[in-house]
Structure formats: structure tokens, C-alpha cells
MARROTOR-764597 format. One line per 10 residues: their letters; for each residue x, y, z of N, C-alpha, C. Coordinates in nm, 2 decimals. Example, Ala and Ser with C-alpha at 12.3 -4.5 7.8 and 13.67 -1.06 7.14 Angstrom:
% MARROTOR-764597
AS	1.32/-0.57/0.78/1.23/-0.45/0.78/1.32/-0.33/0.78  1.28/-0.22/0.71/1.37/-0.11/0.71/1.29/0.00/0.79
% end
This chain:
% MARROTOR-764597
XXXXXXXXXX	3.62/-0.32/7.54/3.66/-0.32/7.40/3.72/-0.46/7.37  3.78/-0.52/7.47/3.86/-0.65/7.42/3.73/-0.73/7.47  3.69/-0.76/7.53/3.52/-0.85/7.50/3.46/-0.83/7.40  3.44/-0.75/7.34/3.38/-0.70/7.20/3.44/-0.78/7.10  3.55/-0.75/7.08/3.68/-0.79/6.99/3.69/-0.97/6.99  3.69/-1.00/7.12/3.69/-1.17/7.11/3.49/-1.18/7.09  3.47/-1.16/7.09/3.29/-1.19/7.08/3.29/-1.17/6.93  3.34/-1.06/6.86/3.33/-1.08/6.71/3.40/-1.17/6.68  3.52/-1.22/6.73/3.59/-1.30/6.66/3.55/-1.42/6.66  3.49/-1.49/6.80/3.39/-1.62/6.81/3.30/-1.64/6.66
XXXXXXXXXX	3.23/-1.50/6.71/3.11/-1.52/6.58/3.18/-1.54/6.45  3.30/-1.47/6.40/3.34/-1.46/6.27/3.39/-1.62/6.21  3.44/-1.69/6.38/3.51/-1.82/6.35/3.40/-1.93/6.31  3.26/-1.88/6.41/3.17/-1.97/6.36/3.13/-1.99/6.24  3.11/-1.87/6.20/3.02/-1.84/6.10/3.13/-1.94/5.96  3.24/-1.90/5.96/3.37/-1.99/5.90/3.35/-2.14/5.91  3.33/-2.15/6.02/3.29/-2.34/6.02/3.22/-2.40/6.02  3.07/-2.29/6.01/2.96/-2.34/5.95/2.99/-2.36/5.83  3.02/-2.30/5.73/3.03/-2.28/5.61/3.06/-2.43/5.55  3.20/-2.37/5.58/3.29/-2.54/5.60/3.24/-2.67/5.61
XXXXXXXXXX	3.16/-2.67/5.66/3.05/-2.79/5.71/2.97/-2.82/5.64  2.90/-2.68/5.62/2.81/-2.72/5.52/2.85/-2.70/5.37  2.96/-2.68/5.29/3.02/-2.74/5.18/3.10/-2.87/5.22  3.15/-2.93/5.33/3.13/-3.10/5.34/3.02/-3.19/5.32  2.91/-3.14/5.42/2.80/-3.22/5.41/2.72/-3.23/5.29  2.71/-3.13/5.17/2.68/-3.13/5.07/2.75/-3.23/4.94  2.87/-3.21/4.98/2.98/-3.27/4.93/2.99/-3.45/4.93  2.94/-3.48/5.05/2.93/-3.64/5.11/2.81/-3.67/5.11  2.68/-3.55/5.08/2.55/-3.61/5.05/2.55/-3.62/4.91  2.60/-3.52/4.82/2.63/-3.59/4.66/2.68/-3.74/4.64
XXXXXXXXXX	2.81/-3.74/4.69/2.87/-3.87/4.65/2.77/-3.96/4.75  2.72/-3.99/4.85/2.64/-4.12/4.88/2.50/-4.13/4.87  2.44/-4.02/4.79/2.30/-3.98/4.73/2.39/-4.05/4.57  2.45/-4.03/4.51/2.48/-4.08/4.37/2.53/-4.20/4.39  2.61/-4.27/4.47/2.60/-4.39/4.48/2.47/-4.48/4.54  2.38/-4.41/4.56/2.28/-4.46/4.64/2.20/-4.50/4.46  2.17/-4.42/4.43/2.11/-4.39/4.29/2.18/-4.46/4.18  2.25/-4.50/4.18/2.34/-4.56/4.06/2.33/-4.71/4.10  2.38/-4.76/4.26/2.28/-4.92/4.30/2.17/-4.91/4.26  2.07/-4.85/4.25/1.93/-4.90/4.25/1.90/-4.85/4.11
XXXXXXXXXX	1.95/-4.82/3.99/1.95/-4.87/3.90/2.01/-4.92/3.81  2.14/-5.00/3.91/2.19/-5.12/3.81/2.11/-5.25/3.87  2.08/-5.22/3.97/1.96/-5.34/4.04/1.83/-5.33/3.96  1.80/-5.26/3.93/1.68/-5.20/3.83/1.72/-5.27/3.70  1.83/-5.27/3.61/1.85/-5.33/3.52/1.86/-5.44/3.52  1.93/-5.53/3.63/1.99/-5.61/3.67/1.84/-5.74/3.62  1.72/-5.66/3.72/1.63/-5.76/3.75/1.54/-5.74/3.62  1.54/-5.63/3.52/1.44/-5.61/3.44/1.53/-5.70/3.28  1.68/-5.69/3.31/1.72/-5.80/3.21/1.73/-5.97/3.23  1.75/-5.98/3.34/1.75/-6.12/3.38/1.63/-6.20/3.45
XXXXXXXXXX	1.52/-6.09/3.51/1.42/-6.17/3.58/1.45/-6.23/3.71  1.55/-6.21/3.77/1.61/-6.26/3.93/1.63/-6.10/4.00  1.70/-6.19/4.16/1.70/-6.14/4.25/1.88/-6.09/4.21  1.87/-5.98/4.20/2.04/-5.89/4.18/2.17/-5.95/4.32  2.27/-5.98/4.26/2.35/-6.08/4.36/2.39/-5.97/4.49  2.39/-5.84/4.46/2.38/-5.77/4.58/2.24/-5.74/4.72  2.17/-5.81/4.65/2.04/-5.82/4.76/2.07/-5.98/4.82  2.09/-6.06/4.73/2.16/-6.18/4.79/2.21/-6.22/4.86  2.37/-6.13/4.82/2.44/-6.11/4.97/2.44/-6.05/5.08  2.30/-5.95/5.11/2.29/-5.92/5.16/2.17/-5.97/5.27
XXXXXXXXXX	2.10/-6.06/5.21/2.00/-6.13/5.30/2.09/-6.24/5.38  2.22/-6.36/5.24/2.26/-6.41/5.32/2.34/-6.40/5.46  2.37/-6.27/5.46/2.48/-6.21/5.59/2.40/-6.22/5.66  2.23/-6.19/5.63/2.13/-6.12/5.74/2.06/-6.30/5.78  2.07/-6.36/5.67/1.99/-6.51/5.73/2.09/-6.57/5.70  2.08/-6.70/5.83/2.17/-6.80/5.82/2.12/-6.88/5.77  2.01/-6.93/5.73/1.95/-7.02/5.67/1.98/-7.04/5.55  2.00/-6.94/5.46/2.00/-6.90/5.32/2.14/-6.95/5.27  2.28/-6.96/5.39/2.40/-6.98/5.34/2.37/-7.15/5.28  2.48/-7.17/5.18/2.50/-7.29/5.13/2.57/-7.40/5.24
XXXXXXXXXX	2.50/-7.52/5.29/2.57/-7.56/5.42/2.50/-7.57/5.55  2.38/-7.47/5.53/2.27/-7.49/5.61/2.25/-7.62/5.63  2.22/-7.68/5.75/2.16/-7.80/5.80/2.04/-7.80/5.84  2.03/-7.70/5.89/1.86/-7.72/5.92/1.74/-7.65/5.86  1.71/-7.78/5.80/1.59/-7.72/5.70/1.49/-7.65/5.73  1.38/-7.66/5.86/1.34/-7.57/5.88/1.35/-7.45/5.87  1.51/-7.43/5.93/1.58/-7.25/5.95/1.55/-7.28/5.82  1.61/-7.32/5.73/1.64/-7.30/5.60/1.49/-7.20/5.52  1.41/-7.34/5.51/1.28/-7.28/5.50/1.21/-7.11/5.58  1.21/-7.10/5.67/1.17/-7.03/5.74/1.24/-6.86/5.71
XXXXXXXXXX	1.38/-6.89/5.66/1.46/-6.75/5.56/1.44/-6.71/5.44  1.40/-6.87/5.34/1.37/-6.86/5.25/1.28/-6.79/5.25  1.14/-6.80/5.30/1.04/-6.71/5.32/1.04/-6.58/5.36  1.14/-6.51/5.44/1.18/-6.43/5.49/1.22/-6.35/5.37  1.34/-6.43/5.28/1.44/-6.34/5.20/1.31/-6.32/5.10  1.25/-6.38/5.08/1.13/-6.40/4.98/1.03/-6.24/4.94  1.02/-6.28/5.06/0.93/-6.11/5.11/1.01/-6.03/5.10  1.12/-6.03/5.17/1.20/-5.93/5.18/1.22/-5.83/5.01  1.23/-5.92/4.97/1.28/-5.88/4.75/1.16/-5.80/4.70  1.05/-5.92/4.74/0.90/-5.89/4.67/0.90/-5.73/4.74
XXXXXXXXXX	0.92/-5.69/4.89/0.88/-5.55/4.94/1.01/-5.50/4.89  1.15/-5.49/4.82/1.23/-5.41/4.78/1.21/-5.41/4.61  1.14/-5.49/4.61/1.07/-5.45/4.45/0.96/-5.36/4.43  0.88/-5.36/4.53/0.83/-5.28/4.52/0.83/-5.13/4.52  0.92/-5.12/4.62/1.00/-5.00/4.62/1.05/-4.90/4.53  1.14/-5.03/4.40/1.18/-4.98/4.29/1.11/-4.95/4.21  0.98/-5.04/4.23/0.88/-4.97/4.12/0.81/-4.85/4.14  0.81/-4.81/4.27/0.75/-4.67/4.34/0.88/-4.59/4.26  0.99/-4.59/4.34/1.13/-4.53/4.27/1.14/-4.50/4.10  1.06/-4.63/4.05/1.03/-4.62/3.88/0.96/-4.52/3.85
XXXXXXXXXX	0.84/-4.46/3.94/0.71/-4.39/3.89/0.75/-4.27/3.92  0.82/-4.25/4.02/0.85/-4.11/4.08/0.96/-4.07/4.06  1.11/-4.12/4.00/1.21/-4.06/4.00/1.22/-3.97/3.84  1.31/-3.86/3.87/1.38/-3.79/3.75/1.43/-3.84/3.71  1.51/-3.92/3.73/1.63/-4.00/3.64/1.62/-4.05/3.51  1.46/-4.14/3.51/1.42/-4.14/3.39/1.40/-4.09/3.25  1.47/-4.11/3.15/1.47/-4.03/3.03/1.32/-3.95/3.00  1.23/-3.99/2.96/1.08/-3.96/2.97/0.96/-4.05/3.00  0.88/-3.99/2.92/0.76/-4.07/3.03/0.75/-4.22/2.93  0.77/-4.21/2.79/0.74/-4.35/2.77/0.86/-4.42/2.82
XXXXXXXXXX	0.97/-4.39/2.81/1.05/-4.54/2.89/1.04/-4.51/3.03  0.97/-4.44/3.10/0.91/-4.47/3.21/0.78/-4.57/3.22  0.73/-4.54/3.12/0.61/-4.62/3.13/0.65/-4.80/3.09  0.74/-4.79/2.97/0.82/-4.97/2.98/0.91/-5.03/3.09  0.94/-4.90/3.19/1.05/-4.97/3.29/0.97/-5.00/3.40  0.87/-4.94/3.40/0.74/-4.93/3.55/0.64/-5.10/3.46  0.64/-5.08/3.32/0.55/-5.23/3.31/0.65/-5.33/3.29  0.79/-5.31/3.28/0.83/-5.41/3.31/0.87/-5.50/3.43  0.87/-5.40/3.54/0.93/-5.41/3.67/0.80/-5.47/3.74  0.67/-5.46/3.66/0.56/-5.50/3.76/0.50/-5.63/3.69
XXXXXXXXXX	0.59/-5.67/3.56/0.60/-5.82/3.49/0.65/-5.91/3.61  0.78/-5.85/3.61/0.88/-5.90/3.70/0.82/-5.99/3.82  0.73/-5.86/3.89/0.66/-5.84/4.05/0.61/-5.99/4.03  0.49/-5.97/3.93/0.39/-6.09/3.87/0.45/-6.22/3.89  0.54/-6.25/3.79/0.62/-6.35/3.80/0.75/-6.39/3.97  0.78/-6.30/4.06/0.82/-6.34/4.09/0.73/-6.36/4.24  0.62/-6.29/4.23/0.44/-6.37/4.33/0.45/-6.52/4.31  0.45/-6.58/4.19/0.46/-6.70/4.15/0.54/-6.81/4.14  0.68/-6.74/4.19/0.75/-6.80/4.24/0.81/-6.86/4.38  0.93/-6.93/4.39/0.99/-7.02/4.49/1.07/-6.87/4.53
XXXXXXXXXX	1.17/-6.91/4.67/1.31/-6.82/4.69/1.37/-6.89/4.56  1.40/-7.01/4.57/1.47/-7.03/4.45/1.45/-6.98/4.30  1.33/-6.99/4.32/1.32/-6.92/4.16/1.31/-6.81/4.15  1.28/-6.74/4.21/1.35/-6.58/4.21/1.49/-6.54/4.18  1.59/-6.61/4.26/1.73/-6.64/4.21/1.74/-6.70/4.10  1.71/-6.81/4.01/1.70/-6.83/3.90/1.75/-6.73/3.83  1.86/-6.76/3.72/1.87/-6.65/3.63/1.78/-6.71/3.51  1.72/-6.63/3.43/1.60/-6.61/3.38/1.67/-6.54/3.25  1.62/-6.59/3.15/1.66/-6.52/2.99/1.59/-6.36/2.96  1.48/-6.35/3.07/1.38/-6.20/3.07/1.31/-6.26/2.97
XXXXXX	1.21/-6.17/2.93/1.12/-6.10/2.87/1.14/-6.11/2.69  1.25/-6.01/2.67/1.29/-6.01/2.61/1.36/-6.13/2.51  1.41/-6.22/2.58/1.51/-6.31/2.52/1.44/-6.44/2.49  1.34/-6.41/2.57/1.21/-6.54/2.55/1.16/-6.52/2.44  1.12/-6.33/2.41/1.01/-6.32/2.31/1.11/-6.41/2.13  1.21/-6.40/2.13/1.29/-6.33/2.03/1.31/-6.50/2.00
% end
């Protein structure tokens, strides 16, 4: 009878801390699923108002390449990151424009359909560009037409 009694009570403790766990993990996948989501569309704004590379991808390639810091000496490296960070945007832009076509977030389908042609303006023009001119801040689209 007291094996019985502690064996229920195991199971009843588990069952208690699964729970628990899983209203944590639900809890910490909200908040870093919503911050995840709320970066990648102020980055989304970021690049579809200004035409550049958002200063959070920046700082983040420069951590990742030394070449890219201000103070670099060796041009090669330098070069050789440039091209690196270069690609690196062009394949995180692309991303966002997959993220454009496919997310709910989006109010409806026509300002999906202006935020997906304007993010693959962007794409266009930033094929045609330097690393530097990618970083360029840029008046957009918008501020040219006007």
C-alpha cells in the first residue's frame, strides 16, 4: 500500500511539473517569437524606407568580420568581408522577402503585395550595388519620386 501511495504521488508530482514547464516554455516562446518578429519588421521598414543595410545587420557582420571594422589595415581582408557582408544582406533579404509572401502579420494582400514589390526594388538595386552602397543611406523610393 505505501508503494502504491509513493508511485501515485511521483506520477501526480510529474504530471505538476510538466505542466509548469510547459506554461514556461510557452511563455518564453511568446516573448522571443515576438521579439523575433517585431526585429524583422523594423528591419523590413528600416530597408524599405531608406534603401540600406539596417544598423543591426551591420553590427552584426562587423562583430562577425574584422575586415568590415573602421581601422582595418588590410585591404584585402577588408575586401574579401566586404564581399562576404555583401552576400551575407543580399541572402537575409531574401529571406525577408520570403517572410513578406508568407507571413500573417501583414494587414492584407494589397499591402502585401507593395511590401513584397518593394523589398524586391530594394533586392534589384542592392545586386547593383558596392558593400558600401548598400550601407548608403538612401532617400528610398519614395522620397526620390516626390
Amino acid at each position: 500500500m505505501t508503494l502504491l501511495w509513493w508511485a501515485l504521488a511521483a506520477v501526480a508530482g510529474m504530471s505538476v511539473m510538466a505542466a509548469l514547464l510547459t506554461r514556461v516554455t510557452v511563455a518564453l516562446m511568446g516573448r522571443f517569437g515576438g521579439e523575433a518578429v517585431h526585429r524583422t519588421m523594423s528591419d523590413t521598414e528600416y530597408i524599405v524606407e531608406r534603401h540600406a543595410v539596417p544598423p543591426a545587420w551591420k553590427a552584426g557582420l562587423e562583430r562577425k568580420h574584422r575586415g568590415l571594422r573602421p581601422g582595418c589595415g588590410d585591404a584585402v581582408l577588408g575586401e574579401k568581408h566586404r564581399a562576404l557582408a555583401r552576400q551575407a544582406c543580399l541572402r537575409q533579404l531574401g529571406r525577408l522577402i520570403t517572410f513578406a509572401k508568407k507571413s500573417s502579420v501583414v494587414a492584407d494582400e494589397e499591402t502585401r503585395a507593395i511590401l513584397v514589390s518593394e523589398l524586391v526594388g530594394v533586392d534589384g538595386e542592392w545586386r547593383s550595388r558596392s558593400w558600401e552602397g548598400m550601407c548608403a543611406l538612401d532617400a528610398g523610393s519614395r522620397a526620390r519620386a516626390t
